[in-house]
LUMZADREN-261822 format. One record per residue (C-alpha): residue number from 1; residue in three letters; chain; x, y, z. Coordinates in nm, 4 decimals, decimal comma. Example, Ala and Ser with C-alpha at 12.3 -4.5 7.8 and 13.67 -1.06 7.14 Angstrom:
! LUMZADREN-261822
+-----+-----+----+----------+----------+----------+
|   i |  aa | ch |       px |       py |       pz |
+-----+-----+----+----------+----------+----------+
|   1 | ALA |  A |   1,2300 |  -0,4500 |   0,7800 |
|   2 | SER |  A |   1,3670 |  -0,1060 |   0,7140 |
+-----+-----+----+----------+----------+----------+
***
This chain:
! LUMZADREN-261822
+-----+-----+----+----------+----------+----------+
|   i |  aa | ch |       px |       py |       pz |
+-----+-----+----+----------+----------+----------+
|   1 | UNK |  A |  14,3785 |   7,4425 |  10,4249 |
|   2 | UNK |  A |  14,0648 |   7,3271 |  10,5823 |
|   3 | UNK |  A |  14,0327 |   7,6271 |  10,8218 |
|   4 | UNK |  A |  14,0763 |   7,8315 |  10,4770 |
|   5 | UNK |  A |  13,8054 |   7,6641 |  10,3060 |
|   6 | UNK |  A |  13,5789 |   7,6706 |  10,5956 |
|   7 | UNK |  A |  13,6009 |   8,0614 |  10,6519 |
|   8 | UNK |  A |  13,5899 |   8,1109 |  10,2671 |
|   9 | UNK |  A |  13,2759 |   7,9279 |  10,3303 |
|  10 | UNK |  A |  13,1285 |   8,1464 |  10,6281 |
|  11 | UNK |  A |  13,1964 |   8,4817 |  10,4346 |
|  12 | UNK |  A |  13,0371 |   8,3475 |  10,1081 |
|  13 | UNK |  A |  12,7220 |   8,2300 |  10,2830 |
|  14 | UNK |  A |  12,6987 |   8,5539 |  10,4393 |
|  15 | UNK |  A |  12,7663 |   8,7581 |  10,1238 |
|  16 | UNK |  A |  12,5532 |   8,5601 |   9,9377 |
|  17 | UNK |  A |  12,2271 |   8,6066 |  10,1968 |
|  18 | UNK |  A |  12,2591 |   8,9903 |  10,1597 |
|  19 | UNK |  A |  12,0640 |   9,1338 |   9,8900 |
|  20 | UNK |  A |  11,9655 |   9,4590 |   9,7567 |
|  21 | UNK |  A |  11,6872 |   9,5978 |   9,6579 |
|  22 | UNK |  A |  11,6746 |   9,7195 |   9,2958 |
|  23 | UNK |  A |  11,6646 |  10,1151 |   9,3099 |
|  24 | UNK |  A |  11,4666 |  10,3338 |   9,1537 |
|  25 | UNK |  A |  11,6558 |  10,5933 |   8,9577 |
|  26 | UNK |  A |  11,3540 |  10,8903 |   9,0353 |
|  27 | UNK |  A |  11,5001 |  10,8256 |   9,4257 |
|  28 | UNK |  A |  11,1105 |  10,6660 |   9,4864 |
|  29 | UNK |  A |  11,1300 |  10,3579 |   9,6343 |
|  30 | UNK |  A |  11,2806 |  10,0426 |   9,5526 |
|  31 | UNK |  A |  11,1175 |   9,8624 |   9,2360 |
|  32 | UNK |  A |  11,0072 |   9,4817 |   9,2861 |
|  33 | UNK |  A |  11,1071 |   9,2405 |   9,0594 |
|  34 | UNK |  A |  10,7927 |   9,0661 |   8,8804 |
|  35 | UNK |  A |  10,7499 |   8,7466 |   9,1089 |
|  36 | UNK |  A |  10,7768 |   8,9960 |   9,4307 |
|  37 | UNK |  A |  10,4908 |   9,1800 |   9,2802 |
|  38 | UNK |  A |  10,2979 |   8,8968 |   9,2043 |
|  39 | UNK |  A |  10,3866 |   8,7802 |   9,5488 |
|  40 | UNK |  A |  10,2583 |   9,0861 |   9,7241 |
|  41 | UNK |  A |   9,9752 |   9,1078 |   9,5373 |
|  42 | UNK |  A |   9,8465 |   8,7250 |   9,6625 |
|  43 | UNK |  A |   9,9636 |   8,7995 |   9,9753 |
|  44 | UNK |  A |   9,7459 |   9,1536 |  10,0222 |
|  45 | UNK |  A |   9,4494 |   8,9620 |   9,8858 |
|  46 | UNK |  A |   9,5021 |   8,6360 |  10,1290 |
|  47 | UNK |  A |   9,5979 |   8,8411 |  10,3883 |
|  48 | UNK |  A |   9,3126 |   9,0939 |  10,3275 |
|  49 | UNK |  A |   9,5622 |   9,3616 |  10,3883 |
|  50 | UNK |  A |   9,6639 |   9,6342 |  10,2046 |
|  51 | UNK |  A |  10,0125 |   9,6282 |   9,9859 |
|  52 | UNK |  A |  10,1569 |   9,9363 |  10,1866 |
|  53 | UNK |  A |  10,1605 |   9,7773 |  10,4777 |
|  54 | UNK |  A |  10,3309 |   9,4477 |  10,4115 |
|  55 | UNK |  A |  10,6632 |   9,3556 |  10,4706 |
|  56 | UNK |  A |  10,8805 |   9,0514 |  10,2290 |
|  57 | UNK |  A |  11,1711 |   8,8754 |  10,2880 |
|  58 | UNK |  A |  11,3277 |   8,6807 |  10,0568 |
|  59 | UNK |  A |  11,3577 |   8,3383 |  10,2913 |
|  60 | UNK |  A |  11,5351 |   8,1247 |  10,0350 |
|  61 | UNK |  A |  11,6336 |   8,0352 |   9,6614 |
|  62 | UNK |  A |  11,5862 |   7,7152 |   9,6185 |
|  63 | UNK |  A |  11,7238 |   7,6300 |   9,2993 |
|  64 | UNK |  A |  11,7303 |   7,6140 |   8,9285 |
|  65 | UNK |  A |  11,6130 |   7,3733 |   8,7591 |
|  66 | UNK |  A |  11,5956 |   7,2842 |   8,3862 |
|  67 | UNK |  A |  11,5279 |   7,7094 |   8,3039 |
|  68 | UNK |  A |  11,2433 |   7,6886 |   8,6141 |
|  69 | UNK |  A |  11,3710 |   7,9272 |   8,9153 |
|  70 | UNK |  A |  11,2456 |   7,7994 |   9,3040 |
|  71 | UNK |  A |  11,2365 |   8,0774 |   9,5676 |
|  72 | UNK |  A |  11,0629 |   8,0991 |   9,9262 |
|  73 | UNK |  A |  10,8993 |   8,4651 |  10,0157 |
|  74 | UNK |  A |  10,7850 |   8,5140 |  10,3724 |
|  75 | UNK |  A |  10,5427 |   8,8324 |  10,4292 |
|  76 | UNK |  A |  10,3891 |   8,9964 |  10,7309 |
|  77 | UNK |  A |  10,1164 |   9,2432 |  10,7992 |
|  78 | UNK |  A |   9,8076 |   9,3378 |  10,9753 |
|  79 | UNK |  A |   9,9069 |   9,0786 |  11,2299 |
|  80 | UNK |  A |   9,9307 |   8,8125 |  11,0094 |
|  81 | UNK |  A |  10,2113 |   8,6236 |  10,8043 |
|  82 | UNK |  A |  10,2637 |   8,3850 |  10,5388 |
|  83 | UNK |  A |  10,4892 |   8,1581 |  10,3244 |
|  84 | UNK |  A |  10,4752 |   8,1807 |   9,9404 |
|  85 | UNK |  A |  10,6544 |   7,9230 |   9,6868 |
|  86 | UNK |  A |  10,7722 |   8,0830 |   9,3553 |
|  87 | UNK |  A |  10,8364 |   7,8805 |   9,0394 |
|  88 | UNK |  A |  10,9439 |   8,1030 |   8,7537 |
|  89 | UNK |  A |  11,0487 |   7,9689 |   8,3948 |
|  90 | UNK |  A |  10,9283 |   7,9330 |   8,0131 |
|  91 | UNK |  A |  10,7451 |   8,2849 |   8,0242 |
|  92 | UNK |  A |  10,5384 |   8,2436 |   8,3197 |
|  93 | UNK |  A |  10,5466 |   8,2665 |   8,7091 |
|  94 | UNK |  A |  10,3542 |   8,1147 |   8,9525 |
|  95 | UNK |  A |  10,2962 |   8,1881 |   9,3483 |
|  96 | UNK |  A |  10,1499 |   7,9173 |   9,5711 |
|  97 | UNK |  A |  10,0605 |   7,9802 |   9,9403 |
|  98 | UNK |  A |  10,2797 |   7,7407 |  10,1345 |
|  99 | UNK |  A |  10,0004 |   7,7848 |  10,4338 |
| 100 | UNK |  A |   9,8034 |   7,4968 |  10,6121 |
| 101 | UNK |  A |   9,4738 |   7,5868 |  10,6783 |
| 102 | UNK |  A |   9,3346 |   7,4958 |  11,0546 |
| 103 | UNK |  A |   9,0272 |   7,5641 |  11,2241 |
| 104 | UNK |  A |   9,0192 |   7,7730 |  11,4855 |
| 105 | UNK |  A |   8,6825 |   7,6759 |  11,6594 |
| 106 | UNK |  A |   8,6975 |   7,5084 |  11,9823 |
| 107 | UNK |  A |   8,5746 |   7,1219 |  11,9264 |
| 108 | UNK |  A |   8,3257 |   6,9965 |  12,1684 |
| 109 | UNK |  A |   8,3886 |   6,6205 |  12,3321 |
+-----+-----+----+----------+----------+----------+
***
């Protein structure tokens, strides 16, 4: 019974990690959802890089909470990359940069 449960387990977590992308009936490409557009659109600006050449990956859902939905977006482009939080619920969504800003100048001793 264990052994049962703890493949049922293995192939649910591995189901449930595949997603796929909402198609668009023209054939064009896939359409984004509205929190994937609003995260691509932070992203391009942050990232000063253009939409078209970004890439997103949904990293994680991480949970529902009282109507609010929690999700983790990682996107790369023009050499660059960046983590994005998503909270979505009661009409509005909002993106935050999950980034910590360092310098990159040399310090002098």
């Amino acid at each position: 019974m264990k052994r049962f449960l703890a493949a049922a387990l293995v192939v649910g977590a591995a189901f449930g990690c595949a997603s796929s992308p909402k198609t668009d009936p023209t054939g064009g490409p896939p359409k984004l959802s509205e929190v994937e557009e609003k995260v691509l659109t932070q992203a391009a600006f942050e990232l000063q890089c253009d939409k078209a050449q970004l890439q997103m990956s949904k990293l994680s859902t991480d949970g529902d909470m009282m109507g609010v939905k929690n999700e983790t977006y990682g996107v790369r482009g023009c050499n660059k990359q960046a983590t994005y939080k998503t909270s979505c619920g009661w009409g509005q969504c909002n993106v935050f940069n999950m980034a910590q800003v360092q310098g990159i100048t040399p310090q002098r001793m």
